[in-house]
C-alpha positions in Angstrom: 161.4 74.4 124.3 159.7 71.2 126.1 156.5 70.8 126.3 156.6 71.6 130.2 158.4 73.9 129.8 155.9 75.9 127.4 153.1 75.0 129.2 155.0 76.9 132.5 155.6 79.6 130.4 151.5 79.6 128.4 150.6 79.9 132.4 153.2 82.2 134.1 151.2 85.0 136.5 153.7 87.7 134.6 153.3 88.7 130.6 156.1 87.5 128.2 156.9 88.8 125.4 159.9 87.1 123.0 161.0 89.8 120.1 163.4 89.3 117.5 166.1 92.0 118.1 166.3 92.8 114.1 163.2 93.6 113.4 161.7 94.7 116.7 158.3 92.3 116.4 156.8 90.2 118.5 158.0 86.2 118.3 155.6 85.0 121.0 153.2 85.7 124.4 151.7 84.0 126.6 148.2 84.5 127.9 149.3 86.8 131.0 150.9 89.3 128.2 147.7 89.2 126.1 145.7 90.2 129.3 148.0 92.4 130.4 147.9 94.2 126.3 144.7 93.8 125.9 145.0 91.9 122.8 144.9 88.3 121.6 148.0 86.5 121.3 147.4 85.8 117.5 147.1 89.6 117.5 150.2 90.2 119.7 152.6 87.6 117.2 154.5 89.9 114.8 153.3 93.2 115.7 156.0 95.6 116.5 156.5 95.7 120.0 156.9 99.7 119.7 153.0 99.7 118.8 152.3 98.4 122.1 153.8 101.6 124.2 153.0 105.0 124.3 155.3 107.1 121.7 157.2 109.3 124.4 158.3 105.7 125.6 159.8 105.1 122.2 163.2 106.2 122.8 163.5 104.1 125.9 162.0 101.0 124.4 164.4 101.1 121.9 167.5 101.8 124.9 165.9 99.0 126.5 165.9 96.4 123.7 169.6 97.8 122.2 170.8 96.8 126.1 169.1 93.9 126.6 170.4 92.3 123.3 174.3 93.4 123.7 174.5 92.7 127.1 176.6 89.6 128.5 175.4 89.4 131.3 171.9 87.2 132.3 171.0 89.6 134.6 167.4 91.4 133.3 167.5 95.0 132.8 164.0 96.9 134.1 161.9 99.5 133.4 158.5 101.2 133.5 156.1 102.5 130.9 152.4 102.7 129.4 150.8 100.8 127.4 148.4 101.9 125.3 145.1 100.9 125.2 143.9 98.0 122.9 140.8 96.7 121.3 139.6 95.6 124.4 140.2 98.4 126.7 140.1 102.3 126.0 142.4 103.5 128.6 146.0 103.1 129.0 147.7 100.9 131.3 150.9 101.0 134.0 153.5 98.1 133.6 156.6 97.4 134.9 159.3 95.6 132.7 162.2 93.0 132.7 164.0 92.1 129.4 167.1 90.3 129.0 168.6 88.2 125.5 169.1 85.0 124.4 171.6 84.1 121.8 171.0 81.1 119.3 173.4 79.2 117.9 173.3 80.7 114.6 173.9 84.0 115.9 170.5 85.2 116.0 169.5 87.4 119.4 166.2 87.7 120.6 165.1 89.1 123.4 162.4 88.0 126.0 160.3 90.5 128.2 158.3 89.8 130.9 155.6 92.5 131.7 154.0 93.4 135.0 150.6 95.1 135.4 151.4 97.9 137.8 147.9 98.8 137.8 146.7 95.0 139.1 149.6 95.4 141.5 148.5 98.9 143.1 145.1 96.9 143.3 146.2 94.1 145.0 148.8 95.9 147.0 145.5 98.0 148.3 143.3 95.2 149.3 146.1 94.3 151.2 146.4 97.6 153.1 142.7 97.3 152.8 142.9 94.3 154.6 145.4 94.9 157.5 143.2 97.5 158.3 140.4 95.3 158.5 142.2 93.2 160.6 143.7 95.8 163.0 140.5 97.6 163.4 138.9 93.9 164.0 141.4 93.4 166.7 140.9 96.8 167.9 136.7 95.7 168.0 137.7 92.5 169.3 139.7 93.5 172.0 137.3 96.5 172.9 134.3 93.6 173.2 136.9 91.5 175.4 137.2 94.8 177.8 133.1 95.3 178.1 133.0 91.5 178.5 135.4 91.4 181.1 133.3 95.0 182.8 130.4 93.0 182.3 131.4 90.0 183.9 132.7 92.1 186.4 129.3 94.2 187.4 127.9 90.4 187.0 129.9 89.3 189.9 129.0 92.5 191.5 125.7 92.1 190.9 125.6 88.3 192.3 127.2 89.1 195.6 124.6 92.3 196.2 121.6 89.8 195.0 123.2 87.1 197.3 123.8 89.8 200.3 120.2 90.8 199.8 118.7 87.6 199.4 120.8 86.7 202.8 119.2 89.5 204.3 116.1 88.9 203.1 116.3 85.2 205.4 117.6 86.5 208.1 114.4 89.0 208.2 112.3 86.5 207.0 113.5 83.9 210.2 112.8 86.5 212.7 109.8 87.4 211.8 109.4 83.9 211.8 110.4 83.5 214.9 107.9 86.2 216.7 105.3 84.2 215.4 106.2 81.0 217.1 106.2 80.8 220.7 109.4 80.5 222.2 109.4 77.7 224.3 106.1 75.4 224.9 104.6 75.1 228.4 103.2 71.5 228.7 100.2 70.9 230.3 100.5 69.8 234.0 101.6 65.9 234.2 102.2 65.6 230.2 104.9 65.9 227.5 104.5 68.7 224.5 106.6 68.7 221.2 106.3 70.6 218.0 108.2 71.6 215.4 108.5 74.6 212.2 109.2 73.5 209.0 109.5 76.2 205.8 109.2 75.4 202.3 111.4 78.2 202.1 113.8 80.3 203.4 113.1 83.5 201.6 109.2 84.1 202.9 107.7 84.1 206.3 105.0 81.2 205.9 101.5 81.6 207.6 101.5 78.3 209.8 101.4 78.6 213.3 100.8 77.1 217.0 101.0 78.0 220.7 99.9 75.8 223.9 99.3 78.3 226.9 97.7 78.0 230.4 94.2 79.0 230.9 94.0 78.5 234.8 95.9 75.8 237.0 93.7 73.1 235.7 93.3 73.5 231.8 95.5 74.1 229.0 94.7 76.0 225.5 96.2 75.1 222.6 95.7 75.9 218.8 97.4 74.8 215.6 96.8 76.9 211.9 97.4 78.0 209.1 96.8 81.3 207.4 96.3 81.9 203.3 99.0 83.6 201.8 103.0 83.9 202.1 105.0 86.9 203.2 104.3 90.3 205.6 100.4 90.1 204.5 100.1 86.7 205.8 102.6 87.5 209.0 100.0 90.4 209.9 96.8 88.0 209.5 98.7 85.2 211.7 100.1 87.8 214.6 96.4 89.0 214.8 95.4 85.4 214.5 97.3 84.5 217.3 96.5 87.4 220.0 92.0 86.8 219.1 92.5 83.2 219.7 94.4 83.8 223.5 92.2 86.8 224.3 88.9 85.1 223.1 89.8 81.8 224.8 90.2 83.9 227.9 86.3 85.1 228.1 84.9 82.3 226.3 87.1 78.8 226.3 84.5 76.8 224.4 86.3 75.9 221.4 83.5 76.6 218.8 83.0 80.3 220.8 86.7 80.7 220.3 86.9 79.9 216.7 83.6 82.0 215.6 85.3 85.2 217.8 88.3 84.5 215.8 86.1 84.5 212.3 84.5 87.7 213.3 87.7 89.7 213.6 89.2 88.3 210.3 86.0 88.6 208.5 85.6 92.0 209.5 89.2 93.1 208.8 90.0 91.3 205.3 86.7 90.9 203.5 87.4 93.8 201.1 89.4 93.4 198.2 92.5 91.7 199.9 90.5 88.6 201.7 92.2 86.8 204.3 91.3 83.2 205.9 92.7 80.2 207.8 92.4 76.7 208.8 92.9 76.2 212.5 91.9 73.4 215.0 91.3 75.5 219.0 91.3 73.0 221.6 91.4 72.5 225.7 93.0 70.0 227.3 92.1 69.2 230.8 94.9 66.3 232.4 93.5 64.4 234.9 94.6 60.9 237.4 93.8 59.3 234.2 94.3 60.9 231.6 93.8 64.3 230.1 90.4 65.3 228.3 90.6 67.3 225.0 88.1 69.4 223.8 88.6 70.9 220.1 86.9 72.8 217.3 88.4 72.6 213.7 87.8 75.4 211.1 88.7 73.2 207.7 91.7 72.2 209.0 93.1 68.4 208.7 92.3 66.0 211.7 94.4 65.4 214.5 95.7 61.6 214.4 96.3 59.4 217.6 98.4 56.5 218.6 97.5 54.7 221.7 99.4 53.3 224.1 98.9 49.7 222.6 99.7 51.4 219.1 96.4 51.9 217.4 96.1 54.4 214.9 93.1 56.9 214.0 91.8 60.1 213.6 89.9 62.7 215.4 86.7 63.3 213.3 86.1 67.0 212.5 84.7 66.8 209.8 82.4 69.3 208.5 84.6 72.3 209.5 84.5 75.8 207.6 87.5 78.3 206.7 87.3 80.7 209.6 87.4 84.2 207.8 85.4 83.4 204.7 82.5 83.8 205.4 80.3 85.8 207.3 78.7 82.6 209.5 80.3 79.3 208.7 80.2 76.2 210.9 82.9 74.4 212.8 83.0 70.8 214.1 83.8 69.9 217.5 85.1 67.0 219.0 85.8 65.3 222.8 88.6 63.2 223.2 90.0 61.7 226.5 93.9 60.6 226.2 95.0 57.7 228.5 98.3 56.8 229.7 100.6 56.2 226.9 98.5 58.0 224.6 99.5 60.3 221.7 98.0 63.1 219.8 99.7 65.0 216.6 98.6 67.5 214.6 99.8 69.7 211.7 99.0 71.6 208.8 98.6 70.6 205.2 101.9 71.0 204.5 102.2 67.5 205.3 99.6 66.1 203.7 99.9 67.8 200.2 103.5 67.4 199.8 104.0 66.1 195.9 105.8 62.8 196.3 104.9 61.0 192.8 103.9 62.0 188.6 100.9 63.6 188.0 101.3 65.5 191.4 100.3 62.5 193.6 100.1 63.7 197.2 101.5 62.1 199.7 98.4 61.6 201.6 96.3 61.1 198.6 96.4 56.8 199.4 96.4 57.4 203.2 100.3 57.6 203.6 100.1 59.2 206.5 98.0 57.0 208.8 100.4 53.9 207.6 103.3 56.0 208.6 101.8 56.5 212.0 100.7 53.4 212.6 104.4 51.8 211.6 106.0 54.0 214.2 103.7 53.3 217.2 103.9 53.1 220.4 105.5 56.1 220.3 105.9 59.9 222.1 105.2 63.2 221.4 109.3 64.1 220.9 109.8 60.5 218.8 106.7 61.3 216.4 107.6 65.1 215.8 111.1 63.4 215.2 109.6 61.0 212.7 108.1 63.3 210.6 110.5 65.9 210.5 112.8 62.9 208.8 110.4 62.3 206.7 109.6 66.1 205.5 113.2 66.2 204.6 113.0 63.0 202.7 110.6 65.3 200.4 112.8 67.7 199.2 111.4 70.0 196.3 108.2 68.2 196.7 107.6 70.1 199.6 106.0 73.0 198.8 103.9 74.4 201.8 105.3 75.3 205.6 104.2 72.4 207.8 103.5 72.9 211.5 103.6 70.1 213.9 102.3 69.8 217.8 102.1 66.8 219.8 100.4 66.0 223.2 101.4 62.7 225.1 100.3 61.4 228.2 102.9 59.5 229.4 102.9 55.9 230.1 102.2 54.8 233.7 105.8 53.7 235.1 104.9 49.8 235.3 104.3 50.3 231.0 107.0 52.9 230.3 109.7 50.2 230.1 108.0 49.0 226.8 108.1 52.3 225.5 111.7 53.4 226.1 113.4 51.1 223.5 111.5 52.8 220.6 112.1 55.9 221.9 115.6 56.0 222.7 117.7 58.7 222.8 115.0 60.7 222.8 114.4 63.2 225.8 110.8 62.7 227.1 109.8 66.4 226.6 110.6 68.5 223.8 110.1 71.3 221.6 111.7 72.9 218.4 
């Protein structure tokens, strides 16, 4: 035998046993065999190889052997039997066997056996059962996880096109209520041009800003521009009664502070309890004239108008000083007196504007006087091509925008000798306008 050859058979998986045929003992085994016995091989060499089976297996050992060696054929011949239990182990074990001869040269037969150990077999043979099970009950798991996955992605899907149907519903509730709140079309004061437009931060609330310009008698004109605290049907109920004291006051009393401290009367009466409600709101009149129109306003805390003359100058209407009208029980307002001449232009709006984030650390984009320098780079202009220019550039905010922003704009227009000067930076523009 080589010395591969032995080494294949020191390390075969199986037990072999090699017995001479004469006298019935053990010539060799491998390390699978001593394993398998329960014994060492030094033990296993030259024991009979009757010791190692149980004695009822006697008589077929000795068949087994008597076969193996007078057979011609090199075809094995099997069977099973017991060991007993050796040094090493108590209890008996299962094996399977396979013996066949081989004849020397000098005559001598000896026969080899290879051993299997059922018991290891039965063992393996049930972690393999043990293991398809496994498996077939993880496929089973798996594909039951796949079925709640695809019923969850399902009622997902479900769930998305209800949220997006509400949410749909919710804007188109949100824009009419909107819409009540606004006035549908602007009547401009006799002899001049009105435009103002509605912008929301967002399409799911009703915002708080508002604005109206109405007659008060053939002559004079009332206007008013705010915006209330709060988002949503609290802040709609606070502006519709907002709107209605300011008309109804201006009616008995159109002196613009009267108007505004009527206005803080009702509100501070109504939402001074544990759900306060306020505003900021400029009230004004405008009376037009051969020469112009003269404005009379009152501002509660709200931002100052701007104007643009008719040469393209640029400043604001000082209110300063004005209090929130609804907080407290007697705040002070500002007034002011302003006469527009031919060409002139007058814009307000709400905070909106003014506070949009446009830069790190939350810089405002009013917070370096923006606003003023945009003005002043579009003038001359109108009251449609100024509403125009800032609605561009609340758009050019995007998420930055975070409040509504209200805008309303008086012009007188130009007398006809200066209007020619006037139309090329306001072209395609129609001369009155409202959104």
């Amino acid at each position: 035998m080589t010395a591969s050859a032995a080494d294949l058979l020191a390390t075969a998986p199986c037990g072999v046993f090699s017995i001479d045929v004469v006298s019935g003992r053990i010539l060799y085994a491998n390390e699978a065999a001593a394993r398998i016995t329960a014994r060492s091989r030094d033990a296993l060499v030259g024991t009979a190889v009757a010791d190692l089976f149980s004695a009822e297996f006697a008589p077929v050992l000795s068949d087994l052997l008597e076969a193996a060696s007078n057979s011609d054929s090199h075809s094995p011949i099997g069977a099973t039997a017991q060991l007993t239990g050796g040094p090493e182990r108590a209890s008996s074990t299962a094996v399977s066997m396979l013996a066949n001869s081989i004849r020397e040269e000098s005559g001598a037969v000896t026969v080899t056996m290879t051993l299997h150990n059922e018991t290891e077999g039965r063992v393996r043979e049930k972690d393999l059962v043990d293991a398809r099970r496994f498996a077939e009950a993880a496929q089973d798991d798996a594909e039951a996880a796949l079925d709640r996955s695809q019923d969850a992605l399902g009622a997902s899907e479900e769930a998305r096109k209800l949220a997006e149907a509400e949410r749909t519903q919710v804007q188109i509730l949100a824009s009419t209520l909107q819409r009540t709140l606004l006035p549908p079309i602007l009547s401009a004061p006799t002899g001049m041009n009105v435009a103002a437009h509605y912008h929301p931060a967002s399409l799911d609330e009703v915002g708080g800003d508002f604005y109206d310009v109405f007659p008060l008698d053939k002559d004079t004109w009332g206007f008013f521009l705010g915006d209330v605290s709060g988002k949503g049907a609290g802040a709609a109920a606070v502006t519709s009664l907002t709107r209605y004291t300011l008309r109804a006051a201006a009616v008995f009393d159109r002196n613009p502070i009267s108007v505004l401290e009527n206005l803080n009367t009702v509100l501070h009466h109504e939402f001074h309890g544990d759900d306060p409600r306020f505003c900021t709101v400029v009230f004004g009149t405008i009376t037009p004239g051969p020469d112009g129109a003269v404005v009379h306003l009152a501002s509660g805390g709200h931002p100052p108008a701007i104007r643009v003359t008719h040469d393209a100058e640029v400043d604001y209407v000082d209110t300063t000083g004005g209090q929130l009208v609804g907080a407290l029980s007697e705040p002070h307002f500002a007034s002011a007196s302003v006469t527009l001449r031919a060409g002139d232009v007058m814009t307000f709006y709400t905070d909106g504007l003014t506070e949009a984030i446009v830069g790190p650390g939350r810089t405002r984009f009013d917070d370096d006087g923006s606003l003023e320098s945009f003005v002043a780079a579009k003038g001359p202009t109108t009251a449609a091509k100024i509403v125009d220019d800032l609605t561009v550039l609340l758009a050019s905010f995007g998420d930055g925008l975070q409040d509504d922003v209200a805008l309303l704009s008086f012009e007188v227009p130009p007398a006809v000798a200066d209007s020619e000067s006037v139309e090329s930076a306001v072209a395609d523009h129609q001369p009155e306008r409202m959104r």
